[in-house]
C-alpha atoms as a printed R data frame, in Angstrom:
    type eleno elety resid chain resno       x       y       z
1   ATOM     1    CA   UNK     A     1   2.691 -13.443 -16.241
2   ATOM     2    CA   UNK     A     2   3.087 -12.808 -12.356
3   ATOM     3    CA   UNK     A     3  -0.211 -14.084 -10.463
4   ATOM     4    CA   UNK     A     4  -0.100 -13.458  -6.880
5   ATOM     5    CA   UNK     A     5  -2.071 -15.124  -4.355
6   ATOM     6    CA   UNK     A     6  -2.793 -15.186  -0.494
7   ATOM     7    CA   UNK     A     7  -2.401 -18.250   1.463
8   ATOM     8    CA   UNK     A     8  -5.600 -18.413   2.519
9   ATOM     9    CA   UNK     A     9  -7.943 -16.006   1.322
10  ATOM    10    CA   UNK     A    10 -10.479 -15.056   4.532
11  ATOM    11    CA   UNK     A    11 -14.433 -16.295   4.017
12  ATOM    12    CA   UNK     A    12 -15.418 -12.395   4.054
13  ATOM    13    CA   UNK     A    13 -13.119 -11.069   1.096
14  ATOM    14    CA   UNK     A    14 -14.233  -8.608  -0.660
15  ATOM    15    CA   UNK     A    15 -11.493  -7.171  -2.209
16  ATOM    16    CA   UNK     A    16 -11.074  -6.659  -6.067
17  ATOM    17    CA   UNK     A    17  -8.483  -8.370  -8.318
18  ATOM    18    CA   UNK     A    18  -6.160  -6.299 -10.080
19  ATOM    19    CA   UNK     A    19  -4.530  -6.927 -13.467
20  ATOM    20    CA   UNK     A    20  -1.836  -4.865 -15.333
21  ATOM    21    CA   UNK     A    21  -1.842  -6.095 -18.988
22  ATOM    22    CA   UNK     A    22   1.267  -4.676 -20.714
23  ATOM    23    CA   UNK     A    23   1.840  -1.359 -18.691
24  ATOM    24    CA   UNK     A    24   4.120   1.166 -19.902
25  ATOM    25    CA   UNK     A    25   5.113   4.217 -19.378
26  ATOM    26    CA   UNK     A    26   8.009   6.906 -20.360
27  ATOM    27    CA   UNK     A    27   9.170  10.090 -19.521
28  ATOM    28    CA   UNK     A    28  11.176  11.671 -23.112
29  ATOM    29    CA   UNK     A    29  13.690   8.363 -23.251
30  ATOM    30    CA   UNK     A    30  13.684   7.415 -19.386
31  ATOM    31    CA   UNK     A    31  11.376   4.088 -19.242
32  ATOM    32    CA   UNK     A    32   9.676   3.910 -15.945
33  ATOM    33    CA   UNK     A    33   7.353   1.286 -16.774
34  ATOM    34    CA   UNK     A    34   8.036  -1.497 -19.238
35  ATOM    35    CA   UNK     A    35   5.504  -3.566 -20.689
36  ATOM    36    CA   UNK     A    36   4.803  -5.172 -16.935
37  ATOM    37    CA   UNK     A    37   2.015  -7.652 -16.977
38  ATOM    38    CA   UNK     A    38   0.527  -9.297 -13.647
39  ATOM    39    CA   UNK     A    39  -2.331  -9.988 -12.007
40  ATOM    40    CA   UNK     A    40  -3.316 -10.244  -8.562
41  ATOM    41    CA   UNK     A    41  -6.186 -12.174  -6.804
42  ATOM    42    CA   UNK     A    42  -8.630 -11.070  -4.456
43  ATOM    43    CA   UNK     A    43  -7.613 -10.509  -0.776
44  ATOM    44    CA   UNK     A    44  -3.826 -10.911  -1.766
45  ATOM    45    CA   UNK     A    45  -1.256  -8.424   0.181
46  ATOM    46    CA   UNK     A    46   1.099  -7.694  -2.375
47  ATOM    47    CA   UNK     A    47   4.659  -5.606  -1.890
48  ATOM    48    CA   UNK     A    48   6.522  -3.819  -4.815
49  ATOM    49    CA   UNK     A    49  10.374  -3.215  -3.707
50  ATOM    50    CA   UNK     A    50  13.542  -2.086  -5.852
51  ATOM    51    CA   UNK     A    51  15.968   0.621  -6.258
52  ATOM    52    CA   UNK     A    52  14.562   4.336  -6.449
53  ATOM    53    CA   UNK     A    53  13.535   4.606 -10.272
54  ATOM    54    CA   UNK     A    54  13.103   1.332 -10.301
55  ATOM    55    CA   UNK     A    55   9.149   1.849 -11.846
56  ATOM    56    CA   UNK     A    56   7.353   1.058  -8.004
57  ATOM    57    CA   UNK     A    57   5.565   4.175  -7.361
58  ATOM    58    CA   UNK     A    58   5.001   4.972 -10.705
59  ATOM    59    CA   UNK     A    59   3.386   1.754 -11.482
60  ATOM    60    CA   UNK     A    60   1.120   1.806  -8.058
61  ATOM    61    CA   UNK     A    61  -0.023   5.218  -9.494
62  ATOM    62    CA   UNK     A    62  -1.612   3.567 -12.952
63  ATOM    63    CA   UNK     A    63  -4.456   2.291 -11.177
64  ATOM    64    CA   UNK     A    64  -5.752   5.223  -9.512
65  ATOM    65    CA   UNK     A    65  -5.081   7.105 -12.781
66  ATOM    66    CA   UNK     A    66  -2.877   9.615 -10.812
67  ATOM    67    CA   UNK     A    67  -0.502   8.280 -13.854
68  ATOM    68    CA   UNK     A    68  -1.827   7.278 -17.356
69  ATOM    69    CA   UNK     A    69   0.188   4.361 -18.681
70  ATOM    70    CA   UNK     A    70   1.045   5.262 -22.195
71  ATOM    71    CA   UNK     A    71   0.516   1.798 -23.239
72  ATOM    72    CA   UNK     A    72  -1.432  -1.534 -22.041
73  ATOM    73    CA   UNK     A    73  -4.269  -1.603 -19.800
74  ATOM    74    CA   UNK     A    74  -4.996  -1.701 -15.740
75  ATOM    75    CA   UNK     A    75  -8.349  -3.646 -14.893
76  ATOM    76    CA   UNK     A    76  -9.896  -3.893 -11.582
77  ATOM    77    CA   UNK     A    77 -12.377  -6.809 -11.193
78  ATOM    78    CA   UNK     A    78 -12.106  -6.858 -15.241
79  ATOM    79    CA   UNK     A    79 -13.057  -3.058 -15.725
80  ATOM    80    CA   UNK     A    80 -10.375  -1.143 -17.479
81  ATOM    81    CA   UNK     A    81  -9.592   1.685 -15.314
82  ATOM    82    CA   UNK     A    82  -9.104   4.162 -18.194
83  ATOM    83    CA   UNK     A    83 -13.046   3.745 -18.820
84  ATOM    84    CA   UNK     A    84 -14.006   5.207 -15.314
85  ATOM    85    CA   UNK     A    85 -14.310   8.856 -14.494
86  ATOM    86    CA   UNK     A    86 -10.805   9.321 -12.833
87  ATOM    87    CA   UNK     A    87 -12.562  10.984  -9.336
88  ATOM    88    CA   UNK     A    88 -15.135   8.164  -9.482
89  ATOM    89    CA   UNK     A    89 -12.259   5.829  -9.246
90  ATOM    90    CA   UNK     A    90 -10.558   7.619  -6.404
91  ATOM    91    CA   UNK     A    91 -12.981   7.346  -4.242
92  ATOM    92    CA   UNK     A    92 -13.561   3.741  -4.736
93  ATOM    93    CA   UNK     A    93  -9.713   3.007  -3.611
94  ATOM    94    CA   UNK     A    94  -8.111   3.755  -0.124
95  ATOM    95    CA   UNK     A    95  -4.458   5.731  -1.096
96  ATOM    96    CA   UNK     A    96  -2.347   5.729   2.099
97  ATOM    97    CA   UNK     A    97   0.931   7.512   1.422
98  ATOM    98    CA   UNK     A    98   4.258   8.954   2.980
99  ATOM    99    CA   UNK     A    99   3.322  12.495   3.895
100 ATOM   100    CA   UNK     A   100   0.077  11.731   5.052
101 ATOM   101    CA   UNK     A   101  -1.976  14.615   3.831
102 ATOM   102    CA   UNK     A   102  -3.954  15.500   6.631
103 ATOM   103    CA   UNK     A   103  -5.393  19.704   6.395
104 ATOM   104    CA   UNK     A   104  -3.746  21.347   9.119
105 ATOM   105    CA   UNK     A   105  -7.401  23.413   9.490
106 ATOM   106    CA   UNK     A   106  -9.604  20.208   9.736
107 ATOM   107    CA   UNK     A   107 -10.086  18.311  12.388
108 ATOM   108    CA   UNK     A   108  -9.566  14.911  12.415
109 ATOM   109    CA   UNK     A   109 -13.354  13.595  11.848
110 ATOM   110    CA   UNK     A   110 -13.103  16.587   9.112
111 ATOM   111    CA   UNK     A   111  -9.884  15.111   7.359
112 ATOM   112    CA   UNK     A   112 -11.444  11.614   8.071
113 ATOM   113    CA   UNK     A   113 -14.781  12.899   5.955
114 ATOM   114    CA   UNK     A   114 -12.790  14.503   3.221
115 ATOM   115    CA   UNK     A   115 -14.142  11.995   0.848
116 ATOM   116    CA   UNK     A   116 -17.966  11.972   1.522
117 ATOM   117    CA   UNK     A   117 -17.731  16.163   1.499
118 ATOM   118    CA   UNK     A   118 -16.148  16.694  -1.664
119 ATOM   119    CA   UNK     A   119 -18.683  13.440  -2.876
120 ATOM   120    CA   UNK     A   120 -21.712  14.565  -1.333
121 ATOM   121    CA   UNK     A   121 -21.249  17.395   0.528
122 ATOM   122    CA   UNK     A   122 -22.689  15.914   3.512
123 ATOM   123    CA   UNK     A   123 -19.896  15.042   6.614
124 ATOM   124    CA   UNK     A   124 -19.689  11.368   7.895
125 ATOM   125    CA   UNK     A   125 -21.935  10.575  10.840
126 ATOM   126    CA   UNK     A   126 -20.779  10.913  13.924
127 ATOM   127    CA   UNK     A   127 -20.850   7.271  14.675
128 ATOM   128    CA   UNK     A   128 -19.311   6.718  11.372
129 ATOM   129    CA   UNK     A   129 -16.044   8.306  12.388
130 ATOM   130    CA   UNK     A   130 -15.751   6.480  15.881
131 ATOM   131    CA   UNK     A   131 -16.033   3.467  14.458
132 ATOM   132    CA   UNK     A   132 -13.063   4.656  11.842
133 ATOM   133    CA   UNK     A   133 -10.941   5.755  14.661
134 ATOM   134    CA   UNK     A   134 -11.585   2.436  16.597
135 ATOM   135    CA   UNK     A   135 -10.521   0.212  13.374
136 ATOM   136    CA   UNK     A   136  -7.264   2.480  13.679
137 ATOM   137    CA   UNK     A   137  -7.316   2.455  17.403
138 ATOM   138    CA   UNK     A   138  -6.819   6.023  18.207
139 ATOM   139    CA   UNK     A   139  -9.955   7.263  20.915
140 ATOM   140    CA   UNK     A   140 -12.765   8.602  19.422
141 ATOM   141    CA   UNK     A   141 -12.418  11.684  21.592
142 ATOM   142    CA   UNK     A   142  -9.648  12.456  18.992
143 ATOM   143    CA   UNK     A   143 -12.002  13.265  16.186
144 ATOM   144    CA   UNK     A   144 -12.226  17.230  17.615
145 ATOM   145    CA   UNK     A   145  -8.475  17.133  17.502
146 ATOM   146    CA   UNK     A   146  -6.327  19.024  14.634
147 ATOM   147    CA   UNK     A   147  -3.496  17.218  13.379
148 ATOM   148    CA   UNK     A   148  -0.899  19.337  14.764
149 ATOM   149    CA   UNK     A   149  -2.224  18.451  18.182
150 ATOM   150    CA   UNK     A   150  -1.275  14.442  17.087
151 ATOM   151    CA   UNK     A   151   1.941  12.454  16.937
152 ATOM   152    CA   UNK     A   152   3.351  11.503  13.637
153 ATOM   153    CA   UNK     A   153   1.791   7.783  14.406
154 ATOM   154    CA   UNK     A   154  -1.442   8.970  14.933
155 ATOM   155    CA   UNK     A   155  -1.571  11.188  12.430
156 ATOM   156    CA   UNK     A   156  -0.647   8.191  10.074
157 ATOM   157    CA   UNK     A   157  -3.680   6.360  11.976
158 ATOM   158    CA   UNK     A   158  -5.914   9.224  10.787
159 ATOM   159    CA   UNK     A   159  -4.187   8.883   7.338
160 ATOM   160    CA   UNK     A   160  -5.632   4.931   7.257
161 ATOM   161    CA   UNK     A   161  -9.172   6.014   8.965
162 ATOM   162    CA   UNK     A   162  -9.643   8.589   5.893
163 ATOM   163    CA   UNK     A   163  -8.522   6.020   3.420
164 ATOM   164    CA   UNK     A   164 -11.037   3.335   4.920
165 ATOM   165    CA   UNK     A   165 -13.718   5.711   4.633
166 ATOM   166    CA   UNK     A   166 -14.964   4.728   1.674
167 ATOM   167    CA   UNK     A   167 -15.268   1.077   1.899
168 ATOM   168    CA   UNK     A   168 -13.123   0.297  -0.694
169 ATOM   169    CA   UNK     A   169 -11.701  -3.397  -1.271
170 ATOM   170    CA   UNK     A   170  -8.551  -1.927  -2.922
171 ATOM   171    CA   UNK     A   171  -5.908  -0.181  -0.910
172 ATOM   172    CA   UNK     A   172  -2.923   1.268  -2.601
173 ATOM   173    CA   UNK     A   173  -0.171   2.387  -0.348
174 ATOM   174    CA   UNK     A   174   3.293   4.513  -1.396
175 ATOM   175    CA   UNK     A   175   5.809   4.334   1.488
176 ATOM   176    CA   UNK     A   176   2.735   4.753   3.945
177 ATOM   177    CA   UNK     A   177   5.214   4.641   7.007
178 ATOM   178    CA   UNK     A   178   8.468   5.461   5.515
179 ATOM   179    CA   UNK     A   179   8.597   8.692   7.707
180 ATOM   180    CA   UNK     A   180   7.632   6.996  11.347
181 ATOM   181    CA   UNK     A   181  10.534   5.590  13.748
182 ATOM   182    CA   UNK     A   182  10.822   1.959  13.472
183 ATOM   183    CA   UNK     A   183   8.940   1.173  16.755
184 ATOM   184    CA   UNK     A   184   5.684   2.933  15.354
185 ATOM   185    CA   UNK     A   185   6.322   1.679  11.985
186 ATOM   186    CA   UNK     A   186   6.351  -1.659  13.068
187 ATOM   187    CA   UNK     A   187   3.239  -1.270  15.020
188 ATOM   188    CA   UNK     A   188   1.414   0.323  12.033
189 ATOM   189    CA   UNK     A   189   2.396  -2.505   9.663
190 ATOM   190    CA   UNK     A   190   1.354  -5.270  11.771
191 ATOM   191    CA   UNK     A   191  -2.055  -3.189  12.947
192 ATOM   192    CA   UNK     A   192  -2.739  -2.732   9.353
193 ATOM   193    CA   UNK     A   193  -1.911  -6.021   8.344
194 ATOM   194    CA   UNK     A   194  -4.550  -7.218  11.137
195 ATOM   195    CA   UNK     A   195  -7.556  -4.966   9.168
196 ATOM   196    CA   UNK     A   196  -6.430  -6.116   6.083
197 ATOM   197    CA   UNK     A   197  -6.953  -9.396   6.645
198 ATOM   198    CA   UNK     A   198 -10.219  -8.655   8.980
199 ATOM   199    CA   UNK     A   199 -11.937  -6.543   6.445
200 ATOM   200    CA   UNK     A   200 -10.927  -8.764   2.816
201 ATOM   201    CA   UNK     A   201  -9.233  -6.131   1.405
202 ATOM   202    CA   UNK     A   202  -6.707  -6.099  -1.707
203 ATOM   203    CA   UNK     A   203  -3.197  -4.122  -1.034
204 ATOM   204    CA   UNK     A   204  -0.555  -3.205  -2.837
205 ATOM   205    CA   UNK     A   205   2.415  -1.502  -1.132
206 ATOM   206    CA   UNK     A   206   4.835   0.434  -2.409
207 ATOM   207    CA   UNK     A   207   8.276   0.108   0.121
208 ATOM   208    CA   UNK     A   208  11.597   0.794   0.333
209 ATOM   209    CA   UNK     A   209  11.897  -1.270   3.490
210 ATOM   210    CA   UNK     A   210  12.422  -4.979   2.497
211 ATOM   211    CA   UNK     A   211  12.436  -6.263   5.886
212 ATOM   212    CA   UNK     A   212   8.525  -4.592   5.675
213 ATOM   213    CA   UNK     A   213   7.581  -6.705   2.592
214 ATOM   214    CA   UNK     A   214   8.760  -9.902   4.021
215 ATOM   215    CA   UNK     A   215   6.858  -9.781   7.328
216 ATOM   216    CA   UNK     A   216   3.649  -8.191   6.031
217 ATOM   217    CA   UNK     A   217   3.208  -9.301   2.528
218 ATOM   218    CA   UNK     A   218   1.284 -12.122   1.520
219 ATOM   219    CA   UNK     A   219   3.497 -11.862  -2.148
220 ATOM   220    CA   UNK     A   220   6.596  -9.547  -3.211
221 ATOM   221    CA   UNK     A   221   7.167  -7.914  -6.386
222 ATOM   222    CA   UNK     A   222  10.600  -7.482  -7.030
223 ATOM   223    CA   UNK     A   223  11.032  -4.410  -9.655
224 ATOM   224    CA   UNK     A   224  13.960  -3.039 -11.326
225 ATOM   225    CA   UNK     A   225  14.329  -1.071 -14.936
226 ATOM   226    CA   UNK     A   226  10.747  -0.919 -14.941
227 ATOM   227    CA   UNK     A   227   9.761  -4.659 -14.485
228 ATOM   228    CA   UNK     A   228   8.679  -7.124 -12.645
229 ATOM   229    CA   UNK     A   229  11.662  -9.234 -12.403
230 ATOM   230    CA   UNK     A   230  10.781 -11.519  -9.264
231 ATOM   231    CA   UNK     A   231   7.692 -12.009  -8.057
232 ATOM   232    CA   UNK     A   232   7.075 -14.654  -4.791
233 ATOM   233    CA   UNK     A   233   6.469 -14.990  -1.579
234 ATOM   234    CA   UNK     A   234   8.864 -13.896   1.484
235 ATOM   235    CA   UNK     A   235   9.865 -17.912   2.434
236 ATOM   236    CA   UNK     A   236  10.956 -17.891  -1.469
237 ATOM   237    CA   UNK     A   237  12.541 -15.067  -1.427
238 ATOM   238    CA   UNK     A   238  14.557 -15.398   1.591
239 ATOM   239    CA   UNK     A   239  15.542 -19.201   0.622
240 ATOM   240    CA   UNK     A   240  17.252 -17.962  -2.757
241 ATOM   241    CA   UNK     A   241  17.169 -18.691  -5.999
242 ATOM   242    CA   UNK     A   242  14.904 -15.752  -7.137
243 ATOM   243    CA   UNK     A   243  17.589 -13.714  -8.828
244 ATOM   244    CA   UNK     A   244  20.064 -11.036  -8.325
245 ATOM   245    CA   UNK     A   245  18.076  -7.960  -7.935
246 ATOM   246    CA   UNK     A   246  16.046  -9.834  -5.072
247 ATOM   247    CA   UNK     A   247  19.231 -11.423  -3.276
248 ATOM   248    CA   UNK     A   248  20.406  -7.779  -3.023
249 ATOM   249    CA   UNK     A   249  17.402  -6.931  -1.412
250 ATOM   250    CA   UNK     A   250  16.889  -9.693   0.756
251 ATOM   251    CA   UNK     A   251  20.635  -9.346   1.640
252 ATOM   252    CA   UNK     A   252  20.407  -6.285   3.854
253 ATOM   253    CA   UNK     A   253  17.498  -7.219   6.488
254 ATOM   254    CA   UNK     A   254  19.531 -10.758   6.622
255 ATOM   255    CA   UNK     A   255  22.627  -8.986   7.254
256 ATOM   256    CA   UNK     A   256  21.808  -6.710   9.509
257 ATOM   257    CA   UNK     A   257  20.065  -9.560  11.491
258 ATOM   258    CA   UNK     A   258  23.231 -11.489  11.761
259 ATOM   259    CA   UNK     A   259  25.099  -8.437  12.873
260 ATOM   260    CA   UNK     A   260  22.485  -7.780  15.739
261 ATOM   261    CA   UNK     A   261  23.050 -11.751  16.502
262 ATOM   262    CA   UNK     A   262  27.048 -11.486  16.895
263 ATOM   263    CA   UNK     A   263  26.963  -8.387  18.831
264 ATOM   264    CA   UNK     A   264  24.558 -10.068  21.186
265 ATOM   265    CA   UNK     A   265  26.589 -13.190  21.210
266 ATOM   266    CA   UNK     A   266  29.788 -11.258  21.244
267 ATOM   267    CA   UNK     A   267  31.734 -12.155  18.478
């Protein structure tokens, strides 16, 4: 069984663990999931990477029930997920994910306050959403703002406010900046990084990006036919030794580095 740790966890965690305990899941005779146990501690950043169909996504999505595993169980803090009422649950975890999902009629302290409407129908406090905005770092003069009048970065920014809304401990993210150019993706992964760590919480991130996982994780799983089939943490997976579905990974960011190094050298 995977178990995947932070460092160091911060004083202040408050982030749930998360176990999978025999997951599976199929689609007619395609297996997306297979039998993947794993459990992750408190305050731990973990990364899932692979191939498309390689289960990532489809595994993230068991634990906010937006997929039912046909088999095995997903616990949070030791409750089995499939015994909470599935909106319940939702709101209790930040989702983050590629196309953002902000309503082009809302404004942004609107989209932020989704959650608390459809819960309560009451908005989020004023005061409430500036401080969400500042955790993101976008001006709180934004809140009166409709998406459309934001950049794609920003609008991702909004994205994390609306997830944070909630206080949850858990975050799941699904290619959260897989759309942005690098130079705001890279800015969004360390800024979010920085308020993981500052508020305790558990993430899991689904990517595509490997050289992502390696500077922002805490632990990488490695998944491919619908399991686990590495799981470790970026120094181990950049030294080797962690098999071949992971060197293949690990080979791109590392070549493409030492292309960048001889064209700057000029070899």
């Amino acid at each position: 069984m995977a178990t995947s740790s932070p460092p160091s966890r911060p004083e202040s965690a408050r982030g749930p663990a998360v176990a999978f305990e025999g997951v599976s899941k199929a689609y007619g005779g395609t297996i997306a999931i297979d039998r993947v146990r794993a459990d992750i501690l408190p305050g731990t950043f973990v990364a899932i990477v692979g191939s498309s169909g390689s289960g990532k996504s489809t595994l993230l999505k068991t634990v906010n029930r937006l997929i039912e595993p046909d088999s095995g169980a997903v616990r949070i803090d030791g409750q089995d997920v499939a015994d909470q009422e599935p909106h319940a649950l939702r709101r209790s975890i930040g989702y983050v994910f590629q196309n953002i999902g902000l309503l082009p009629h809302m404004t942004v302290a609107q989209n932020i306050g989704i959650g608390s409407r459809l819960a309560t129908r009451r908005q989020l406090p004023v005061e409430r959403v500036g401080d969400l905005l500042d955790l993101v770092d976008l001006p709180r003069a934004f809140a009166s703002r409709l998406p459309e009048q934001l950049s794609g970065g920003q609008q991702q920014r909004v994205g994390v406010a609306r997830a944070l809304a909630g206080e949850p401990g858990l975050m799941l993210m699904d290619e959260p900046f897989g759309a942005l150019d690098p130079v705001t993706r890279e800015a969004l992964g360390e800024q979010y990084r920085a308020l993981h760590d500052r508020l305790g919480l558990t993430t899991i991130m689904v990517t595509h990006d490997m050289a992502e996982a390696l500077l922002f994780a805490d632990r990488i799983w490695v998944m491919a036919a619908g399991r686990i089939v590495a799981d470790a943490r970026p120094a181990q997976l950049i030294a080797g030794g962690c098999g071949p579905e992971a060197e293949a990974l690990v080979a791109v960011p590392r070549l493409q580095a030492e292309r960048i190094t001889a064209m700057r050298d000029g070899v």
